[in-house]
VOZATOR-653822 format. One record per residue: y, z, x of N, C-alpha, C in turn; residue in three letters. Coordinates in steps of 0.1 Angstrom, whole numbers, plus 5000, padded with zeros to 4 digits. Layout:
YZXYZXYZXALA;...
end
This chain:
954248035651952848065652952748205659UNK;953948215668953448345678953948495667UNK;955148445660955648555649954648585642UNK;953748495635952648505623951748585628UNK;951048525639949948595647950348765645UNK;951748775652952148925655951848975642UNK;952548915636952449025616950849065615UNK;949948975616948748955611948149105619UNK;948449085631948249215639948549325640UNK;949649325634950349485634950049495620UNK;950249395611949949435595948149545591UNK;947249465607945849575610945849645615UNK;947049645622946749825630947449885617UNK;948549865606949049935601948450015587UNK;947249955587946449955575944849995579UNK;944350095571942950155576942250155561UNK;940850165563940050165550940350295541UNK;940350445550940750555542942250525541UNK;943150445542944450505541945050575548UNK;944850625562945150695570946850645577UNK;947850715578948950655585948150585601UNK;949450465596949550365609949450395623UNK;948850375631949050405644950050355653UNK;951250395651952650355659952050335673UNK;951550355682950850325693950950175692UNK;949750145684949449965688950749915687UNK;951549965675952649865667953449805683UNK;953249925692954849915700953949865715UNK;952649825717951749795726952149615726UNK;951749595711952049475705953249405706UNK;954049485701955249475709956149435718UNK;955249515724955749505743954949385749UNK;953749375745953049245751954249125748UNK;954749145736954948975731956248975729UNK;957149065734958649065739958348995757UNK;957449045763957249045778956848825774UNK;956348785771955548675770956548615767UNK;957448665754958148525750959448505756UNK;959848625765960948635780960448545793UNK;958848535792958748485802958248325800UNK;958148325789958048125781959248105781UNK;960148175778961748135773962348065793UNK;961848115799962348085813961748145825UNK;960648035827959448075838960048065849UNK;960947985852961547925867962648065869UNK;962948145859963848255861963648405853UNK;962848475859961948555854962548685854UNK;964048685856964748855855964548925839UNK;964548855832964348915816963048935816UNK;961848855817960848895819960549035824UNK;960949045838960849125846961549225845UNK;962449235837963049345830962349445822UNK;961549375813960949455804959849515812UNK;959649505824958249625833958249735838UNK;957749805844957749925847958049925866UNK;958349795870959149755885959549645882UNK;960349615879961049495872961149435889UNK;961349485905961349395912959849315916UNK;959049445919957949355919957049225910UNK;957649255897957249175887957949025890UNK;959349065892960248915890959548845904UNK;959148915919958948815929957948765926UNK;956748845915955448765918955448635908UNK;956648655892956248555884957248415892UNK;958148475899959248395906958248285917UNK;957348375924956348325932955448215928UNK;954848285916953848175906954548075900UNK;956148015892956447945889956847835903UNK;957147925917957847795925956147745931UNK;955047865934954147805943953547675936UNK;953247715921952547625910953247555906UNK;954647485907955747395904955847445887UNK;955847505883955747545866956947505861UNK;956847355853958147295846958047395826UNK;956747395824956647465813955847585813UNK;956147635800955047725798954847815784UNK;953747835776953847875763952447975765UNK;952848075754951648205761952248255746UNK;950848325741951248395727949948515724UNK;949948595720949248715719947848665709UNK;946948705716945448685709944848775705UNK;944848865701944448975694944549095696UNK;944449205690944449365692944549415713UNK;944949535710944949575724943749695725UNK;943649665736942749745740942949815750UNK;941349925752941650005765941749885780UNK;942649905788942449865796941049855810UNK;940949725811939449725823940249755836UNK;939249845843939649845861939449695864UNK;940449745874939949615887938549575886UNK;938049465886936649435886936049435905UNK;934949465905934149485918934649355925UNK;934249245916935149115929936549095931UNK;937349185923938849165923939349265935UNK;938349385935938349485946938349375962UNK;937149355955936149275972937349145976UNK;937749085968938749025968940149065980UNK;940649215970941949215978941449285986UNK;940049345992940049426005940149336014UNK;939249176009938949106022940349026025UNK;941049036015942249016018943349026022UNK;943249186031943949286039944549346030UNK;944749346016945749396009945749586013UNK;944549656008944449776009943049776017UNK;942949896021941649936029940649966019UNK;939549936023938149946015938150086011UNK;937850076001937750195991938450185975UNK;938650295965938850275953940650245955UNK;940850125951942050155951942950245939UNK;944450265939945050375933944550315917UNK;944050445911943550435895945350405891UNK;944450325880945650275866946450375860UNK;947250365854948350425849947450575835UNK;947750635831947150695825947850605810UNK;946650605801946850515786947450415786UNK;946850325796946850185801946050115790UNK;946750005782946049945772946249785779UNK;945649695767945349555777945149435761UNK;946449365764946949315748946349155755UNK;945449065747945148965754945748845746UNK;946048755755946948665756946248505759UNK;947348395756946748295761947848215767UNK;947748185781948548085782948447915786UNK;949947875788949447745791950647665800UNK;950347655809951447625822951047465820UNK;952447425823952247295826953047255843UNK;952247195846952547235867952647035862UNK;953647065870954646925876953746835879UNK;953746755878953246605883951346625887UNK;951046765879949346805879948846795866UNK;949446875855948946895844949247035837UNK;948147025828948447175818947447235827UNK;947547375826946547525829946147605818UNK;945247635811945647705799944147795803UNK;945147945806943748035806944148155794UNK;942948225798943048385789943448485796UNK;944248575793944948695802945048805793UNK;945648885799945449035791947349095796UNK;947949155790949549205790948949325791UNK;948949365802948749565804950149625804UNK;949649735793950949815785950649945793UNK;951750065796951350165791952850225782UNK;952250375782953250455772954250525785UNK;955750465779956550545783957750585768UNK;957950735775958650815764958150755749UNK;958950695742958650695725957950575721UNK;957850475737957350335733956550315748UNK;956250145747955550085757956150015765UNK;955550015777956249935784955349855794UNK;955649725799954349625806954349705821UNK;952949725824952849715838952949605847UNK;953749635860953649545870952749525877UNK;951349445873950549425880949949305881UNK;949949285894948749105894948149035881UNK;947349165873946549105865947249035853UNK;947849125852949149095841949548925835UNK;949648865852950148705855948348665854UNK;947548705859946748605857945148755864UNK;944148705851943348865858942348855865UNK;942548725873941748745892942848745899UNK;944548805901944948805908944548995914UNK;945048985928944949165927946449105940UNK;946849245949947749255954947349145963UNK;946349155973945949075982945548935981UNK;945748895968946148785968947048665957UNK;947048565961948348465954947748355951UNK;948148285938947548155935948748045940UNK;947647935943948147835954947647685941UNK;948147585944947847455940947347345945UNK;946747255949946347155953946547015944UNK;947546925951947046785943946846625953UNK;945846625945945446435956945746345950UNK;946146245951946246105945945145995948UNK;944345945937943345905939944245745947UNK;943645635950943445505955944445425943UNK;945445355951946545305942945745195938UNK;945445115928944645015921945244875922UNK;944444755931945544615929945844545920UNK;946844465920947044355916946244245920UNK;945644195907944944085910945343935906UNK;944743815912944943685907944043695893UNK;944543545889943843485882942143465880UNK;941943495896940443455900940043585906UNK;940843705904940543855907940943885923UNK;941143825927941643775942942743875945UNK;942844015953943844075952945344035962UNK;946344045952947944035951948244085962UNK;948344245953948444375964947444445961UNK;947144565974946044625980946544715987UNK;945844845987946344906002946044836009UNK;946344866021946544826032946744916046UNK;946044916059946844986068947744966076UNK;948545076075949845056081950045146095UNK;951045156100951045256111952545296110UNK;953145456107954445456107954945486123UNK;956145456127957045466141957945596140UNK;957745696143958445806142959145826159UNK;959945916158960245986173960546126170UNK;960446196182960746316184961546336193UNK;963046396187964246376196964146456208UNK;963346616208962646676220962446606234UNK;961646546227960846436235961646316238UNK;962446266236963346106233963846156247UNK;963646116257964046186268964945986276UNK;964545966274965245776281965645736271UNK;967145736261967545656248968045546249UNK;968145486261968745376264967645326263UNK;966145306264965245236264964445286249UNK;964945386242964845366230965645266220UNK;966845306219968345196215967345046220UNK;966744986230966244846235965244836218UNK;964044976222963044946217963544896200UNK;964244986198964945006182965144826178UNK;966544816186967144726182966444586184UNK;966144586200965344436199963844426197UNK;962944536196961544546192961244566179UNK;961744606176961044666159962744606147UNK;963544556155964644516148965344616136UNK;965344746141966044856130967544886138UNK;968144946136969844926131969845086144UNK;969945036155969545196166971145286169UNK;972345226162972845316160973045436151UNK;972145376139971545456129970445556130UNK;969945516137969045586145969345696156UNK;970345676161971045796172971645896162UNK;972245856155972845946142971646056137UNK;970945986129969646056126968846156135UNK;968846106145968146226159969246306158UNK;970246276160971446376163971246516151UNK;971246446139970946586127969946596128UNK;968446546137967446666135966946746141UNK;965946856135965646936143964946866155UNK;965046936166964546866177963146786178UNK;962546916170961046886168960446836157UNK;961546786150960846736137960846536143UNK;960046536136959546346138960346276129UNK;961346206136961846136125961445996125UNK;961245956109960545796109962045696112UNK;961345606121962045456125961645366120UNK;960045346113959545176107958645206103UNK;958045136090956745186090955944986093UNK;955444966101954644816101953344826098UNK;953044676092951744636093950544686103UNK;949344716101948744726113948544606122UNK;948744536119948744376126949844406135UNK;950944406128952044386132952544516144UNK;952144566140952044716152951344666164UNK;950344616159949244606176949944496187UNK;951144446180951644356185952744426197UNK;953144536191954444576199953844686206UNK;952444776199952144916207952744926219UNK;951944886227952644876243953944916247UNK;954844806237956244846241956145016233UNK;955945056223956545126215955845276229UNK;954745266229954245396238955045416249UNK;955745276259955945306265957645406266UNK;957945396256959445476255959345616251UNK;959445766257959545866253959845916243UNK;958545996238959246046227958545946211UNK;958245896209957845816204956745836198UNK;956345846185955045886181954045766166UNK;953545746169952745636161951545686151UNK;951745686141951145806129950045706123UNK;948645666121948445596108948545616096UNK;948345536089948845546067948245416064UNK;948245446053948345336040949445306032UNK;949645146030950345116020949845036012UNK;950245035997950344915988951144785992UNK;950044645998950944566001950244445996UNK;950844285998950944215994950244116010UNK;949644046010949144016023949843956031UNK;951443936028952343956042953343946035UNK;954143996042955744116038956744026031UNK;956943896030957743876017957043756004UNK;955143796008954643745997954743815984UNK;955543695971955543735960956443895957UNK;956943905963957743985964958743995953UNK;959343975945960443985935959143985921UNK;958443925923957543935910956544025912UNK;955644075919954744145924955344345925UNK;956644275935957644445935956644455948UNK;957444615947957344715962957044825960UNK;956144905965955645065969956145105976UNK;957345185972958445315981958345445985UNK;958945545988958845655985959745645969UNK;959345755965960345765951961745795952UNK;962745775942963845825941963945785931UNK;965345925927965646025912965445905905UNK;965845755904965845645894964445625893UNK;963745575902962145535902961645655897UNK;961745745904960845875898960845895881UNK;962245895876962245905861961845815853UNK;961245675862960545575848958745565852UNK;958245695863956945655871956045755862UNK;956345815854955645875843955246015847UNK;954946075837954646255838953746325852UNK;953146245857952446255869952746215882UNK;953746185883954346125894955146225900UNK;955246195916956046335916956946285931UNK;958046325933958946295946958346275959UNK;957246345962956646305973955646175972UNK;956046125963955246005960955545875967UNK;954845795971955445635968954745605957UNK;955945535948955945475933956145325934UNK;956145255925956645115922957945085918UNK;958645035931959945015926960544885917UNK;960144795923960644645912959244605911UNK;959444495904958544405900957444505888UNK;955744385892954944445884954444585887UNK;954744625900954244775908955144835896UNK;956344855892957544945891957144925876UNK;956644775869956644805849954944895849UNK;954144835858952744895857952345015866UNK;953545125869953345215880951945305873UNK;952245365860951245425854949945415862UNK;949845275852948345225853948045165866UNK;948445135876948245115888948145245896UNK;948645375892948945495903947745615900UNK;947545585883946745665879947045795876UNK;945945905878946246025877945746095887UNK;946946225892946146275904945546405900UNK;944346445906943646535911944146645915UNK;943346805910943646905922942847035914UNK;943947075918942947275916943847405914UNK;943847445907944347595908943347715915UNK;944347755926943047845934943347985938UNK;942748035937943048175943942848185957UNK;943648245964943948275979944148365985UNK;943448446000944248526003945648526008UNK;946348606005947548596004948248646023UNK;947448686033947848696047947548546050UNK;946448506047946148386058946148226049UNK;946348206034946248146026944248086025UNK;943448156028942148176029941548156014UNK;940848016010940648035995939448145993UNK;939748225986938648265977937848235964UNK;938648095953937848085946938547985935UNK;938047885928939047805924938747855907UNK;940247845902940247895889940447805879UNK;940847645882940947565875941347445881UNK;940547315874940447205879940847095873UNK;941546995880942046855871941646775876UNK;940846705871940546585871941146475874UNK;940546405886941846265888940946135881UNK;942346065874941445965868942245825877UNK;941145765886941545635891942545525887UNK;943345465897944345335890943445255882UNK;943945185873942945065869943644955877UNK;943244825876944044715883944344645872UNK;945444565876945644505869945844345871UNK;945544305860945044125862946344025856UNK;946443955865947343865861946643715861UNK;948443585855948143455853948543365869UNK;949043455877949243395892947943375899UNK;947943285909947343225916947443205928UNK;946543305937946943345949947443175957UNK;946843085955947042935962948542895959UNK;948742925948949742875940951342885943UNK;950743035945951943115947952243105961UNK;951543065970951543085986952042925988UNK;951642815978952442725977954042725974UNK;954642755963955342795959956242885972UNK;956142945977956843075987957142945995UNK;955442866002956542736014956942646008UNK;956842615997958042525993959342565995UNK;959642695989961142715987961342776001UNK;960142796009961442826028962042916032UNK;962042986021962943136024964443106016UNK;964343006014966142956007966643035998UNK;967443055993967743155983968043075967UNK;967443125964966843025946965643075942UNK;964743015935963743065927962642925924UNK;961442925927960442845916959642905911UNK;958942865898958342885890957442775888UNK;956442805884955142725882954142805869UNK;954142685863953742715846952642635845UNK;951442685836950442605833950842515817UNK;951442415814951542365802950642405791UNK;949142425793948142415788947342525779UNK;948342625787948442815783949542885785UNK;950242815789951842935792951443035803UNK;950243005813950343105822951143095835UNK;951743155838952843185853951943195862UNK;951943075871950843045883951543095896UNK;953043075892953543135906955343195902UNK;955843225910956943255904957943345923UNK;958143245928958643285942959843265946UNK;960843375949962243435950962743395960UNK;963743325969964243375981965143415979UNK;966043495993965143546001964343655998UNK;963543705999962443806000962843975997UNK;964243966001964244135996965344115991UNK;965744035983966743995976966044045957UNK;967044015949966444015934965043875926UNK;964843955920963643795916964643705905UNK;965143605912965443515911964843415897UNK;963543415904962543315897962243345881UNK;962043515880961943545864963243595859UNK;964043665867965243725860966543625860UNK;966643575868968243475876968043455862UNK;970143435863971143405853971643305859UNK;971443165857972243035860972242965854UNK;973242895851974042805843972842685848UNK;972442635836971142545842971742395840UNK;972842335844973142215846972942135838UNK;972242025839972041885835970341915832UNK;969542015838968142055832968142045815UNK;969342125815969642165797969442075787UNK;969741925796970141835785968941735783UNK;967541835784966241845777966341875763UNK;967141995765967542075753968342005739UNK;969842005749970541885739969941765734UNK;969141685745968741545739967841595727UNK;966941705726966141765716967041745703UNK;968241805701968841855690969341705690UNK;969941615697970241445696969341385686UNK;967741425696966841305684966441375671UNK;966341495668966641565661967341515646UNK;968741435650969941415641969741245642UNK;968841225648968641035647969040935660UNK;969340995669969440945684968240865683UNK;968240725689967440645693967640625709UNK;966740655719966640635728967540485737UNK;967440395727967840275729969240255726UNK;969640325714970640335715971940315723UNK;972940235723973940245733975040345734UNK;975440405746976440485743977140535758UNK;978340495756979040475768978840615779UNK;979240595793979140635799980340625810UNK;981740665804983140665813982640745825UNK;984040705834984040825845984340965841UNK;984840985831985441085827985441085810UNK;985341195809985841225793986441395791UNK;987241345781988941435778988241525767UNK;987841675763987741735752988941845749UNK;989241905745990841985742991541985756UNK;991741825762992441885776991741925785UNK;990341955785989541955796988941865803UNK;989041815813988341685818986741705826UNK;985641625816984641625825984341515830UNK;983541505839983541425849981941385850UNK;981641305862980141275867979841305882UNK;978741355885978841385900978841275904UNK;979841275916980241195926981041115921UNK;981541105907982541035897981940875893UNK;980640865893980140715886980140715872UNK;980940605869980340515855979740435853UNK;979040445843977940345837978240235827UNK;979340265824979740195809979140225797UNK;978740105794978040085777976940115781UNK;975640145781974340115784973540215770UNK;972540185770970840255764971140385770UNK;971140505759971040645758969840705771UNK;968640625768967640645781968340635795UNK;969440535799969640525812970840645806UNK;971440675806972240775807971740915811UNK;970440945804969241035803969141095819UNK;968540885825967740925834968940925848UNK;970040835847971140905856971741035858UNK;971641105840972441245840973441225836UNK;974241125828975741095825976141175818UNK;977141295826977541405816978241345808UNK;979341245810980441195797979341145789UNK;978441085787978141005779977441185769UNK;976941245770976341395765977641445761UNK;978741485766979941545760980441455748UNK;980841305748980941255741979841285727UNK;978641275729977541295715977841465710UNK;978041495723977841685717978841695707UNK;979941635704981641625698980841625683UNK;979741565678979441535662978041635655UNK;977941685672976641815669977341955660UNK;976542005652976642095644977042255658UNK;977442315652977542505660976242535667UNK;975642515654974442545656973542495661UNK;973442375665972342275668972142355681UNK;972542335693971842365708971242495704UNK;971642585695970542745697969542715691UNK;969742615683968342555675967242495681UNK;967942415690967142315695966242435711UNK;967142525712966642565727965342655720UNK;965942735710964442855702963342745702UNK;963542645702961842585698961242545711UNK;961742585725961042615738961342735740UNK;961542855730962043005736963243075740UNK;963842915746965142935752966243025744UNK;966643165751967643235747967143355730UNK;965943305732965743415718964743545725UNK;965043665717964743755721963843835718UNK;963643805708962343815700960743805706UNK;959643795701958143825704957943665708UNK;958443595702958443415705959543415718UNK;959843505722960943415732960643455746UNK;960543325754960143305765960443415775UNK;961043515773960243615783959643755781UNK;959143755767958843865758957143895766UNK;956543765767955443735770954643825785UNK;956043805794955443885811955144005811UNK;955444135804955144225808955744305816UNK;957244255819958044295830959444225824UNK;960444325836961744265829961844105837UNK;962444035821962443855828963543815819UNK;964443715822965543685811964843525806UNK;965243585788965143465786966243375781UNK;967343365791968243315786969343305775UNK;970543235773971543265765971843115764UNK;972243085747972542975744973443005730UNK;974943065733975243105720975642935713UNK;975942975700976542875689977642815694UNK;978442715688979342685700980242645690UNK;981042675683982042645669982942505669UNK;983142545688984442485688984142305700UNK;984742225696984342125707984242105721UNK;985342205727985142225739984242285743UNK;983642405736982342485738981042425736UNK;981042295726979642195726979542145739UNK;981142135744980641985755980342065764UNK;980942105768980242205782978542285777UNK;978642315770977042375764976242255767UNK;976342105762975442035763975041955776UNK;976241995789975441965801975042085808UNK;974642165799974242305810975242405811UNK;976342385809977642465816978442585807UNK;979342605807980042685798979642825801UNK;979342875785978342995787976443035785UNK;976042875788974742865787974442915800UNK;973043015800972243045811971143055807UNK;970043025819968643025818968143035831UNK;966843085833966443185840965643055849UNK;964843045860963942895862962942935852UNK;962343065851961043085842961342975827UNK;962343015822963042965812962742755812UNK;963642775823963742625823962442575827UNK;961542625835959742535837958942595821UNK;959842675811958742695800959642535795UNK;960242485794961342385787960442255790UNK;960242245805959642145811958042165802UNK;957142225800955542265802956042255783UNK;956842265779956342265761956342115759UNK;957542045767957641895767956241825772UNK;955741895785954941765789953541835774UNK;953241925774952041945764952341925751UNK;953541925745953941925732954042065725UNK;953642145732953342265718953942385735UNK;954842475727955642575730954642725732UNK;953942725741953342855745954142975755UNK;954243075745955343205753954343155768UNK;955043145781954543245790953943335791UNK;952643345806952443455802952143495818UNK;952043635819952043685835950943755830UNK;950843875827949643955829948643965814UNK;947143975824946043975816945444075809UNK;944544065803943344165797943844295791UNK;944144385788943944525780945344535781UNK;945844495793947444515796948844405790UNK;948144335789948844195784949844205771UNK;951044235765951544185756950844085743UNK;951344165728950144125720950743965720UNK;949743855717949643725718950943645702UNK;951243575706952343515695951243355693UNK;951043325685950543205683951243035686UNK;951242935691951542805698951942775691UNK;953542715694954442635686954942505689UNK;953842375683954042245683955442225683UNK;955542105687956442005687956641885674UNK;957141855670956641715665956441615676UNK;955141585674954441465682955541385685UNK;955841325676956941195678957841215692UNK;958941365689959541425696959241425708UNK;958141525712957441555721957441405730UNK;956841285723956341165734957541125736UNK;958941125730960041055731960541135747UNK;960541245743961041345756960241285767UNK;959141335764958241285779958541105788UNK;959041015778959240905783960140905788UNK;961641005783962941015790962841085800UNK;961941175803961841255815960841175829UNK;960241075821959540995832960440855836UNK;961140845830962340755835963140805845UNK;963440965845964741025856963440975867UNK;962140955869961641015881960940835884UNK;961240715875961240575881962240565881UNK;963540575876964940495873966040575876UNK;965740705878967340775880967240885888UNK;967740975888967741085898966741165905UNK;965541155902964441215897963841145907UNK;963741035922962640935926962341015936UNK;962541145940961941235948960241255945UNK;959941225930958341285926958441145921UNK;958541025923957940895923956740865926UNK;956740885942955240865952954140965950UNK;954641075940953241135940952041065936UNK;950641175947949441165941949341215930UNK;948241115921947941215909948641155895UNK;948441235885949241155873950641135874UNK;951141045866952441025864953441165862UNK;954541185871955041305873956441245866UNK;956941395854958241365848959141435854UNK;960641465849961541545855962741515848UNK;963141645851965241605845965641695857UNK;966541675864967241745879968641735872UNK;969641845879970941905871971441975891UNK;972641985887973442025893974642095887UNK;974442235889975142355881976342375888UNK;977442365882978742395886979442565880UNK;979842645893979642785890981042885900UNK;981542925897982542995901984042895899UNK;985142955903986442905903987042835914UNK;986142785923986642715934986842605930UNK;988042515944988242345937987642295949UNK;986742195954985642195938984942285936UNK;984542275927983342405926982242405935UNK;981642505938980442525942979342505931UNK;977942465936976942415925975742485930UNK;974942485921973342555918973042355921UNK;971742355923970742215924969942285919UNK;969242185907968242265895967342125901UNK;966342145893965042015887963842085880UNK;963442005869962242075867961641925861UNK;960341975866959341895864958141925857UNK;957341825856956241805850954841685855UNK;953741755860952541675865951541735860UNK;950841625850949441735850949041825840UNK;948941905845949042015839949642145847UNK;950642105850951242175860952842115857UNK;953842265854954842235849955842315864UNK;957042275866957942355878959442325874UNK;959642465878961242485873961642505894UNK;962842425896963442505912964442465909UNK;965442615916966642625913966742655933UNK;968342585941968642655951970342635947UNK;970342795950971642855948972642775964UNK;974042745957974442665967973942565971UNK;972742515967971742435971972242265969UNK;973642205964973842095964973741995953UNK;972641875952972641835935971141825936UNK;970641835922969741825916968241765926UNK;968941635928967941505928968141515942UNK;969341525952969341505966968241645969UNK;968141775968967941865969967141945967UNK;967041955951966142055946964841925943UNK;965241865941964141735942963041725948UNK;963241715963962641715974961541875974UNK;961941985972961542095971960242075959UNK;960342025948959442025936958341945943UNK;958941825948957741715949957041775963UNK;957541835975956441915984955742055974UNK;956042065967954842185959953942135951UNK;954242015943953341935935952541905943UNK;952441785959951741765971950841885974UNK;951141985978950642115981949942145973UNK;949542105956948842165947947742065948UNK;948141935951946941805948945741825960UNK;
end
């Protein structure tokens, strides 16, 4: 575009209505403008080429060097806009400008170059984490020896600068936008905060700092003696940033230790420090990772969204910031006048299928333990809660990879009645069963004998499940798990739906017989996430398989349509799952208020210890309210994770 232009333009100076020879003049004006331009597009951040081609190649390089670091200039494109002309003086406000500027004393300053011409240009800066600038400028030429060459002057870069003064930038960040409930009820919110800085100057008593550190505000005070040690004396270095609640609690102590300084702020927070936290996420300062997924407007001095929904919806939650390109005087940084404006466009919020009640249930259920629940509406696939322990640990609840035990064999019994399983059916239940030399077993080593496929169901008899898995097809368990989501990856698979990263589990094919049997109690190389295993629970108790879903309205992932069950199926399941919770492992959610509550509970066997260590799963179903709880280490199923389900169901009635 900028080559064409050029032709178009010198092909008119080259050509006159009498035919008169070309005026070599413009040719080399032309020239010189758009060699000077496309040196300094080719590399704004390093302007020696540029600044080569002037007539003070030093003053030129400091001021465009000046303009790319003051104005952060990551890009820049500038191309010649028509014919050259005589050059304009300084204009009367560019005078009034740099006199009041201190630049030069009032009066004419030094006249222009003699056959000073003025080639006009357009450019378009793009300033870091602000936006584009795109003005009109003029390339002042004059003649030296056989050609032209650019003058070094202010106007050159931009034609309200003069000596006395320098363009400066401004940017604001509008109001970070919340997270809301289901019922608009905000998640996260600013919030005020108060940061705990010191000033090592001043840190005059460290021994009663080291107290305050360690036993007041509980931060790590040998890390803290370190840090004072490399700073400048007088610089404030941050110790904590707390709640304002939570500050008015300690002030006292904190003022009274030297040195010590208490800043207010805002944060994006959650209404107390480890609510919802692994699903929700966190507002940091940035770094190089966060910064590179926080989008074109985001900038290092920022706090961004590090995990969760803050970190997939930083965008639309952060918005766009605001500011100004301004002219300045250049002694005092004194504005004189703003030359261009950006508009900040506010966070939107964003709406989700959680439930501030829900989720606040959910958090005291699980106690801080380390595991995950999830809480599903059967009725819609919406995620009512979804709570991690412990709290600044990973989310658990949508991402966790665990071997889902004896839950699974929701799954398996699927692909059983499937192939003609009758509930009634009899089918043994040894202490043990042998597959290539592998021996599995039953927790705590009971057998059942002969009995009805249902009691085996609702005790959990892995032998009696490894034994049936032996005549199941490769393919049957990936079959049977896709028709609750489980393990597919696709727009139908149960974690495509959130909006955020969530696993939806793995259920490969299984060729070989040792690979069925362990697949069909949960084990082997089957994993599933709890989100996973409470969508397993909520397609059973409703019959029909709705993706999950976390976030609402404009932001939401496009919708996949509801995938029944066969009825038959569907009620067969529900009776075997309301058996574990009269008849078998499952009598933790017996006594509930409220409808008849179902369940299948599993105990996940996981690493190479003898014995192994175990995951305690359960997921359940009341209502219209589905729960997946997993506690890592957590013991078995029904002793454990049991007790955990049925105080959150309580808690919802």
């Amino acid at each position: 575009m900028l080559a064409a232009g050029l032709a178009l333009l010198l092909l008119a100076g080259c050509t006159g209505d009498d035919g008169a020879s070309p005026e070599p003049s413009e040719d080399g004006a032309l020239a010189a403008a758009t060699a000077y331009l496309e040196a300094w597009t080719g590399s704004p951040d390093d302007p020696a080429a540029a600044a080569a081609l002037t007539d003070d190649p030093a003053a030129a390089g400091a001021l465009l060097e000046e303009v790319a670091g003051t104005l952060r200039v990551d890009g820049l494109e500038a191309e010649v806009t028509g014919a050259s002309t005589g050059a304009p003086p300084a204009t009367p406000a560019a005078r009034a400008q740099g006199d009041a500027a201190g630049a030069t004393p009032p009066g004419t300053p030094a006249p222009d170059p003699e056959g000073l011409r003025a080639v006009p240009f357009r450019a378009a800066l793009e300033l870091r984490s602000l936006g584009t600038w795109t003005y009109d400028g003029t390339v002042l030429v004059r003649p030296e020896g056989d050609g032209w060459t650019v003058h070094a002057d202010p106007r050159t870069v931009h034609p309200a600068l003069t000596e006395g003064t320098r363009l400066a930038r401004l940017r604001e960040l509008p109001a970070r936008a919340p997270v809301l409930d289901a019922r608009g009820r905000p998640l996260m919110q600013v919030r005020p905060v108060v940061e705990v800085g010191v000033q090592p100057q001043r840190a005059s008593d460290r021994a009663a700092l080291r107290r305050l550190a360690s036993e007041v505000l509980e931060v790590d005070a040998d890390a803290l003696e370190e840090r004072l040690a490399e700073a400048d004396p007088l610089q404030v270095v941050p110790v904590i940033t707390l709640r304002e609640e939570a500050y008015r609690e300690v002030e006292q102590q904190v003022r009274d230790v030297p040195g010590t300084i208490a800043s207010p702020g805002e944060r994006t927070l959650a209404p107390t420090p480890d609510f919802g936290r692994g699903v929700l996420g966190t507002v940091r300062p940035a770094t190089a990772e966060t910064l590179a997924e926080a989008g074109p407007y985001a900038s290092e001095v920022d706090d961004v969204g590090t995990t969760g929904l803050q970190r997939a919806y930083q965008e639309r939650l952060a918005g766009r910031p605001g500011g100004s390109v301004r002219l300045v005087a250049r002694e005092d940084g004194e504005p004189v006048r703003v030359l261009h404006r950006f508009r900040a466009e506010p966070g939107r919020p964003l709406g989700t299928t959680l439930d501030l009640d829900v989720q606040a249930a959910a958090e005291a259920a699980l106690g801080g333990r380390a595991g995950g629940v999830v809480v599903v509406r059967p009725s819609t696939g919406a995620v009512l809660a979804a709570a991690s322990g412990p709290a600044d640990g990973p989310d658990r609840a949508l991402a966790g990879q665990y071997p889902p035990g004896s839950t699974f064999k929701v799954v398996t019994t699927t692909a059983l009645l499937q192939r003609g399983l009758d509930p009634d059916d009899v089918v043994a239940c040894p202490g043990e069963a042998v597959v290539e030399g592998k021996a599995f077993t039953n927790v705590d080593g009971f057998a059942l004998g002969d009995v009805p496929f249902r009691t085996d169901f609702a005790e959990s008899c892995n032998t009696a499940f490894v034994g049936l898995a032996e005549d199941l097809p490769a393919g049957a368990l990936p079959g049977a798990a896709a028709l609750y989501g489980l393990g597919v990856e696709g727009p139908a698979g149960v974690a495509s739906g959130l909006g955020l990263g969530a696993y939806a589990g793995s259920v490969p094919a299984q060729p070989e017989p040792l690979g069925r049997a362990a697949a069909s109690i949960g084990q082997g190389t089957v994993l599933a996430s709890p989100l996973a295993m409470a969508s397993v629970a909520a397609t059973v108790a409703d019959g029909t398989y709705r993706r999950p879903s976390l976030v609402t309205g404009d932001a939401a992932p496009a919708a996949v349509p509801p995938r029944p069950l066969d009825p038959g199926l569907a009620r067969t399941l529900r009776g075997l799952m309301r058996g574990v919770v009269t008849g078998g492992s499952g009598g933790a959610l017996a006594d509930l208020p409220g409808p008849p509550a179902i369940a299948k509970t599993g105990t996940a066997e996981y690493g190479t210890e003898v014995p192994p260590r175990t995951h305690a799963w359960i997921v359940a179903a009341q209502g219209d309210l589905a729960v997946a709880v997993v506690l890592e280490d957590g013991g078995s199923g029904g002793r454990d994770a049991g007790p955990v389900a049925a105080d959150l169901l309580r808690r919802l009635r």
